[in-house]
N, C-alpha and C positions, 0 to 999 in steps of 0.2 A: 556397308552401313557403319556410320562409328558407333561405340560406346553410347554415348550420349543419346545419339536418333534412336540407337536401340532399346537405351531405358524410355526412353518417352512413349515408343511404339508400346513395351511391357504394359508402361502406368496405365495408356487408354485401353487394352488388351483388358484387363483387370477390371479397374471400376465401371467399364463396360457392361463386362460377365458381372460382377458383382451386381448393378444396382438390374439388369436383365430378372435375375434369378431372387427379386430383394422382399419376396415372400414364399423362400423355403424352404424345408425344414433344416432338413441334417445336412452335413457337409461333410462332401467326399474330397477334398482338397482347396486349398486357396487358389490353385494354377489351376486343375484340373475341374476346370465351371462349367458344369452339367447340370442334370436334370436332378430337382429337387433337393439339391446338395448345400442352399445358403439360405438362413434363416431371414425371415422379417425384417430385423433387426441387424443389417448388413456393416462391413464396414466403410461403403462408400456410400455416398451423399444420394440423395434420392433422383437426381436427374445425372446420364451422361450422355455422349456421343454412341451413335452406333455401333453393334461390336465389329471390330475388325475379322476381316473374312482370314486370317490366319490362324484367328481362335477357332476354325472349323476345317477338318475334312476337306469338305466341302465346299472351301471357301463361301463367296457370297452368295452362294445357288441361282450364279448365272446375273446378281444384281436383286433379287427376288425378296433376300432378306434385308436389306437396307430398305428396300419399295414398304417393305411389310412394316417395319421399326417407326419410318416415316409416318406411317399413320396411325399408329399405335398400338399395332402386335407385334409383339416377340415370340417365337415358335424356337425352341431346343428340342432338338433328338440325339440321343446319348446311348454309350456302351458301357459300363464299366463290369471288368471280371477280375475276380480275385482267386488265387491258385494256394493252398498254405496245404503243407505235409509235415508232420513231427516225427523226425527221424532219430528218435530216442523218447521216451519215458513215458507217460502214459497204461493205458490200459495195453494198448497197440500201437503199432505203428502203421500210419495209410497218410494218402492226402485225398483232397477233393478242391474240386471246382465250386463256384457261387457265383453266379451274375444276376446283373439287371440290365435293363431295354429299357430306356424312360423316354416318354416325351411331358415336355413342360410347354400352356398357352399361358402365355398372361398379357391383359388388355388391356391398355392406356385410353378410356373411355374419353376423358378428356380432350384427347386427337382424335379419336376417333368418329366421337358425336357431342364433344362438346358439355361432358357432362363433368366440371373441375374437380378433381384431386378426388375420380371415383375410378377405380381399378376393379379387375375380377383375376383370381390364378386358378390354375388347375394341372393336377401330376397326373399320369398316368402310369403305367411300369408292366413290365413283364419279369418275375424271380425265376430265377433257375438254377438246379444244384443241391449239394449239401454243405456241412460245417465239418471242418475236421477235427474241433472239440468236441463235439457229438461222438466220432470216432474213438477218441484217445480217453472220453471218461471223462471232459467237464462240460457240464450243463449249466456253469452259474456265468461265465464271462467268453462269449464267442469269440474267437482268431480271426472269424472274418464276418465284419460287422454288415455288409452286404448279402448276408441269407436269411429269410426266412420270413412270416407273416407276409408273403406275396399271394397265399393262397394255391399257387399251382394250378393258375388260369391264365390263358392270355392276356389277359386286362384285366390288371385289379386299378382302382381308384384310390390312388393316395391321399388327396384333397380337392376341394374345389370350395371357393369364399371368396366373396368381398371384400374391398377395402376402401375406405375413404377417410383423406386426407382432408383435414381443416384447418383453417389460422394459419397457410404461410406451411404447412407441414407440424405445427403442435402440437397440433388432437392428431392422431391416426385411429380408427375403427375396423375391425375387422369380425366379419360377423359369416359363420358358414360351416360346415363340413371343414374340420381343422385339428390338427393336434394340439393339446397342449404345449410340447415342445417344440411346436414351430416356431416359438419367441421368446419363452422363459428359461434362462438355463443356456441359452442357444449362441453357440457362437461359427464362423465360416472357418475358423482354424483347427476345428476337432478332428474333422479325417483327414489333416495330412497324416492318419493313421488309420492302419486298417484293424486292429485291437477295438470291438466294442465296448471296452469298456471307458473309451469316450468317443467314438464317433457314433452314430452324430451326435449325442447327449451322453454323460457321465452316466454309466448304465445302474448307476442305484437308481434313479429318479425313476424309470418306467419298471424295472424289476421290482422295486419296493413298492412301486404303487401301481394298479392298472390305471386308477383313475390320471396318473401323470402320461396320459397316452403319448405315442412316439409315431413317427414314420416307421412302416407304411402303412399304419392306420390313423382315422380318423374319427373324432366325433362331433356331434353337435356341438357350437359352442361362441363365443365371442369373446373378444380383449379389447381394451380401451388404453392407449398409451400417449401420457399425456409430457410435453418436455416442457418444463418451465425456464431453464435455458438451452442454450444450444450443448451443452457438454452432458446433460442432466436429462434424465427420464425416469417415472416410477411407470409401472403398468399393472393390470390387474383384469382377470378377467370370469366366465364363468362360463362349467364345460359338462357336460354328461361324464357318467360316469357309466360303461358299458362292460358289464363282467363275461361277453364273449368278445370281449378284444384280442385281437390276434389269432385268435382258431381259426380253423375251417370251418368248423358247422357254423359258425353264425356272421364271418366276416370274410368270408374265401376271395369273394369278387370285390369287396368294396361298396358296391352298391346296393347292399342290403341295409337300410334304415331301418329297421325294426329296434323297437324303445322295450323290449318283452325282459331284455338282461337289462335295461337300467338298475342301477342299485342308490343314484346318490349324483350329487354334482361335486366337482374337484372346482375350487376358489385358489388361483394363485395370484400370488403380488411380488413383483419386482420392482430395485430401485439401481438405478445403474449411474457411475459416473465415466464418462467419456473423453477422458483429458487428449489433447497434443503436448508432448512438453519439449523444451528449448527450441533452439531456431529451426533445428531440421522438421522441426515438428512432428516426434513422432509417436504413435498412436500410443492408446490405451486403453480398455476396457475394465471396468469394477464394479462386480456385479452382487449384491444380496437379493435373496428371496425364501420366501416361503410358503407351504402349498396345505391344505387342508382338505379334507375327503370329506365329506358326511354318512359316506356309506358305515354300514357298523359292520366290521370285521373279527370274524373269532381270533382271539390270541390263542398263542402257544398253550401249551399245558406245561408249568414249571413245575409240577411236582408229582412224585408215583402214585400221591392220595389223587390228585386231578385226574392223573393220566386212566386209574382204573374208574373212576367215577367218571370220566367223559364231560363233563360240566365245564368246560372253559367260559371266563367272559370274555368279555366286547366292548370293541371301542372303533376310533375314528385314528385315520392315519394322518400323520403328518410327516412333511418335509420340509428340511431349511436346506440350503444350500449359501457359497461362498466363491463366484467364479473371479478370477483376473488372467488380464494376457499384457506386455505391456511390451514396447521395440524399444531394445536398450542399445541396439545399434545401426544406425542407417546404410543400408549400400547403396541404395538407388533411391527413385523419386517414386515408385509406387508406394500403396500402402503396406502390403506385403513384404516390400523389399528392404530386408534387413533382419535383425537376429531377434527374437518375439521369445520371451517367456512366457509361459502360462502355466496357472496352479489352481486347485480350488478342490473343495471340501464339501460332501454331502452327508447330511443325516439323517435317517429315519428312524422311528420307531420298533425298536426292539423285538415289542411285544407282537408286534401285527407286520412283521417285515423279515422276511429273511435278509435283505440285504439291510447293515445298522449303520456302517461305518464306511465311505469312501476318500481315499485323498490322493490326488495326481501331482506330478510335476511333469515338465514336456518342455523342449525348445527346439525352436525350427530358427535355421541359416538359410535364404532365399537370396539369391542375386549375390553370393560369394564371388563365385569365378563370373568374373567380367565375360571370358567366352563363353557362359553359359548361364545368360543370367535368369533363366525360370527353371533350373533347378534347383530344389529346395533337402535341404537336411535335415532328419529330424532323430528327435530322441526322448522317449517317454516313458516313466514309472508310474505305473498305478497297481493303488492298494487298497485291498476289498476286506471289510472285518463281514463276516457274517452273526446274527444276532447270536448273544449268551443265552437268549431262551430259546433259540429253536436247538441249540447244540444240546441246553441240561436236556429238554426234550428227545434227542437221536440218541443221547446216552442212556436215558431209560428205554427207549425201544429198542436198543442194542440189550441191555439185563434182563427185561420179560421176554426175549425174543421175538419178539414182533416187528414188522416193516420198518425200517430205519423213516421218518418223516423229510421229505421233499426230494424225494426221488435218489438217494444218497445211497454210496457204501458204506460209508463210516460217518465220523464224528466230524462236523464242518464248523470252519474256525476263523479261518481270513487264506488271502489267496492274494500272490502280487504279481505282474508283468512287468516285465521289460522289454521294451520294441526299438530296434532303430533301423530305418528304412532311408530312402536314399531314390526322392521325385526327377527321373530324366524325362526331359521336355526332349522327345523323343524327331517330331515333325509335324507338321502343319494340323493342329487337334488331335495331339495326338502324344499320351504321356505312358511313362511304364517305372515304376517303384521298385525295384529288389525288397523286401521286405525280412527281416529275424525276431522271433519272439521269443523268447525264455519264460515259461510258464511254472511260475513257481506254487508248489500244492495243487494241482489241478484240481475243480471243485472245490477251493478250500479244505479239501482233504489229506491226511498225513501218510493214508495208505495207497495213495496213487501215484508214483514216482513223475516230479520235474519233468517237464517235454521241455524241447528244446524244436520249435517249427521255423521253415523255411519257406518262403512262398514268394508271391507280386502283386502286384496291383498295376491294374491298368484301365488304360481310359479314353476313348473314341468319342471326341466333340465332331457329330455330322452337323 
C-alpha cells in the first residue's frame, strides 16, 4: 500500500470512529476510538462512511457491523487497561492495575425508522483495579485517569439520552441521563494522556465542583447547542445537581435515579470558535465557558476565631474555564494528523473549592514517521493551585492539632505533572502507550517527596 492509500485509509479510519462515538464523554485517545471516550462535540462532521473493519479486533464481525451501521446502529465493545508504578518518591513505592470493559449503542433513528436528525447513546462499563496515587500519597490528581466511580459491579451505566438535530444540524438537543461534561469543556484530544488531570476533563471542573459531573457518572439533565455559523457554537444547558455522585451508596450501579441527594441544578454556557486556517486547512478549537451551581456550599473557615466558633458561610460555586487546541503542522489528510497544541485554564472559587487554580499546555505529533502513521507523541504539563483558604484552614488545624481538612498530611498548595508517552498502533484494534510521569508535590504537598511513575496504556477496539 503506498503513503498516500495509507493516509486516506487513516482519514476514513478516524472520522469514521469519530462521528461513531459523536455523543461521548471523555476521551481516551484520538487513534484509540472506544467506548465512551469522544465528546458530543466531536472533531469530525456529523455524517461518515462506515468504520473500517481494521479499526477492530474483530474486524467487520463477519459483515455484521457494516449490516448494522447501514441501518442505523453502531455497537462498540472495548478494553482499555492502564498499568502505572512509582518507582521513587511518594509515600511508597508499588504499582497497580486499572481497567474498563465498555460497550457503546447509539442509534440513527432516522435509518432506522425514519424519524430525522433523532438519535439515542448509551455507555455501559465494567471498572476494575486500583490507582497508584492512592498508593504513593496523592488523592488530588490520579496517574491513571481510568479508575474509579465504576462502582465495583458488573454494569454500572455511564449514560443513556437523546439527541435531536434541527435546521441542517444548527439546533442540536440533547435531553437524558448525561453528564455535564459530556459537552462543555470537552475535547477528543485529552487522553492521548493517561494523567487525570486532563483526561477526559481538566480535572478542576468535576473536583471543584460535583455539580460539573464527569464520566462515569451521570445526572438528569439537557443542553441546547445552537451554531449560528458553521465555525461558531455557544451552548448552554441545565442539570441536577446530585451530592451522592461518585460513591457507592447512592451511585454504585448507575441505575439508581433517586432525587433524595439533589442539592441544586449546575447551568453552564459555552461559546466556541472552530476555525480551519490556510490551505491545508487545519483545525482548531477555542473555547470559553462558565458554570454556576445553585446549591449553597459551606466555605472554608479562614480564621482561628471561625475555626473554633464553627460558623462558616455560604455560597454558590462557580466556574470559568479557557480551552484551545489548534494543528500548526500538517502530516497527513486526517484531522488528527499533524502537530496539535493545546492549552487552557480553569477557575473556581477559592472559598467553596479545594481545587482554585488550573493551567495546561500538551502537544501531540500523529502521522510523523510516514511508516507509522497512527502513532502519535505526546507531551504534557499541568498545574494545579489548590485554594489559599483551605491551606490558611490545614494550617490552623495543623496549630490546635486537630485533623488536618481534606483528607491531607500537611499544608496543600499547588502540585504539577509532567507526562510524555508515546501511542504505538500496535495491529488491527489494537494500540499500546509506554507512558512517564514526574509528579511534582504529590497532593499538593511539600512533605511528600516527587514520584517519578512508570506505566502503559492500552487499548482493545473488538
Amino acid at each position: 500500500m503506498t503513503r498516500n492509500s495509507q493516509s486516506r485509509a487513516t482519514q476514513i479510519r478516524i472520522v469514521a470512529a469519530l462521528a461513531m462515538a459523536l455523543a461521548a464523554p471523555t476521551a481516551k485517545a484520538q487513534v484509540n476510538n472506544g467506548v465512551g471516550i469522544l465528546p458530543s462535540e466531536a472533531l469530525a462532521p456529523p455524517t461518515a462512511p462506515p468504520p473500517a473493519p481494521s479499526d477492530h479486533l474483530f474486524g467487520d464481525w463477519g459483515g455484521l457491523r457494516t449490516q448494522l451501521h447501514n441501518i442505523g446502529i453502531d455497537l462498540t465493545v472495548d478494553w482499555v487497561a492502564e498499568v502505572a508504578g512509582n518507582v521513587s518518591g511518594g509515600v511508597k513505592q508499588g504499582a497497580t492495575y486499572a481497567g474498563q470493559v465498555g460497550f457503546e449503542a447509539d442509534v440513527d433513528w432516522e435509518k432506522l425508522a425514519g424519524f430525522k436528525g433523532f438519535s439515542t447513546h448509551m455507555v455501559l462499563v465494567n471498572r476494575q483495579g486500583a490507582n497508584d496515587s492512592n498508593l504513593f500519597g496523592d488523592h488530588l490528581i490520579p496517574v491513571q485517569e481510568i479508575y474509579g466511580a465504576g462502582g465495583n459491579v458488573l454494569v454500572h451505566l455511564v449514560y443513556v439520552y437523546a439527541e435531536q438535530s434541527l435546521l441542517d444540524g444548527r439546533v442540536d438537543i440533547a435531553v437524558g441521563r448525561m453528564p455535564v461534561l459530556n459537552d462543555f469543556d470537552a475535547s477528543p484530544l485529552n487522553c492521548n494522556f493517561m494523567n487525570n488531570g486532563l483526561c477526559g476533563n481538566p480535572k478542576e471542573l468535576p473536583g471543584a465542583d460535583i455539580g460539573m459531573s464527569s464520566y462515569p457518572d451521570a445526572v438528569w439533565g439537557g443542553r441546547v447547542r445552537v451554531r449560528p455559523t458553521p465555525q461558531t457554537y455557544i451552548q448552554t444547558g441545565l442539570y441536577e445537581v446530585n451530592q451522592g455522585l461518585y460513591t457507592n451508596q447512592y451511585y454504585r450501579t448507575g441505575f439508581e435515579f433517586n432525587g433524595a441527594r439533589d442539592s441544586g441544578v449546575e447551568v453552564p454556557v459555552e461559546i466556541a470558535y472552530e476555525p480551519q486556517i490556510g490551505p491545508q486547512a487545519m483545525p482548531g478549537h477555542y473555547k470559553l465557558g462558565f458554570a454556576y451551581d445553585s446549591s449553597t456550599d459551606q466555605q472554608f473557615f479562614t480564621s482561628s476565631a471561625a475555626l473554633l466558633s464553627g460558623t462558616p458561610s455560604t455560597g454558590n460555586k462557580t466556574n470559568y474555564w479557557i480551552a484551545a487546541d489548534q494543528m500548526i503542522f500538517r502530516n497527513g489528510p486526517g484531522p488528527t494528523d499533524g502537530i496539535i497544541l493545546l492549552a487552557g485554564y480553569v477557575h473556581s472559587d477559592p472559598a467553596l473549592s479545594n481545587y482554585t487554580d488550573q493551567v495546561y499546555i500538551a502537544a501531540l505529533d500523529r502521522d510523523f514517521w510516514p511508516a507509522r502513521p497512527q502513532d502519535t507523541i505526546g507531551i504534557l504539563f499541568n498545574y494545579q493551585h489548590v485554594s489559599d483558604q483551605l491551606a490558611a484552614e490545614q494550617a490552623l488545624d495543623a496549630e490546635f492539632g486537630l485533623p488536618i481538612a481534606g483528607n491531607a498530611t500537611g499544608v496543600q498548595t499547588h502540585e504539577a505533572i509532567l507526562e510524555v508517552n508515546y501511542d504505538i498502533h500496535v495491529a488491527r484494534g489494537i494500540s499500546f502507550e509506554p507512558d512517564f510521569q514526574y509528579v511534582f508535590r504529590p497532593n499538593a504537598q511539600a512533605n511528600i517527596k516527587d514520584a517519578a511513575v512508570f506505566g502503559f496504556k492500552s487499548h482493545i477496539n473488538f
